[in-house]
C-alpha positions, 0 to 999 in steps of 0.5 A: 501475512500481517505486516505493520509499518510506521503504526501512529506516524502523523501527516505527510504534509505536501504528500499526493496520491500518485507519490503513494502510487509509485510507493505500492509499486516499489512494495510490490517488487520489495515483496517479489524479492521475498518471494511473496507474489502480489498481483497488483494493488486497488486504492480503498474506496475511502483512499485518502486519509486527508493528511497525506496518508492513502489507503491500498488493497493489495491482490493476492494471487489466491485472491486474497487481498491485504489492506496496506 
C-alpha cells in the first residue's frame, strides 16, 4: 500500500509531536473509511526530523508495518 503525500515539502515551523500524533490518528480513520484497517500507529526511533516533520510506524493487522 504505498502511498506518497507531500514528497519534498520543507519545514513546518512551530510544528510539535503531539500535533503529528493527532494527524496519524485522523489518518487512520481517513483509511477506515477506505476500508483499510490500521491497528495503530508507533513514532520511529529516530521520529523527529528537526524542522517539524515526524516520522510513524503504522501497524497492520497482518502485522505488517508501513512507514509514514
Amino acid at each position: 500500500m504505498p502511498v506518497i503525500i507531500s514528497p519534498g515539502s520543507g519545514p513546518v515551523p512551530g510544528a510539535h509531536r503531539r500535533a503529528a500524533d493527532e494527524n496519524m490518528t485522523r489518518f487512520i480513520e481517513d483509511l477506515a473509511d477506505r476500508g483499510i484497517i490500521a491497528t495503530g500507529f508507533l513514532a520511529t526511533p529516530n521520529d523527529g526530523y528537526g524542522d517539524g516533520r515526524y516520522a510513524f510506524r503504522l501497524n497492520l493487522p497482518d502485522r505488517r508495518t508501513a512507514e509514514v
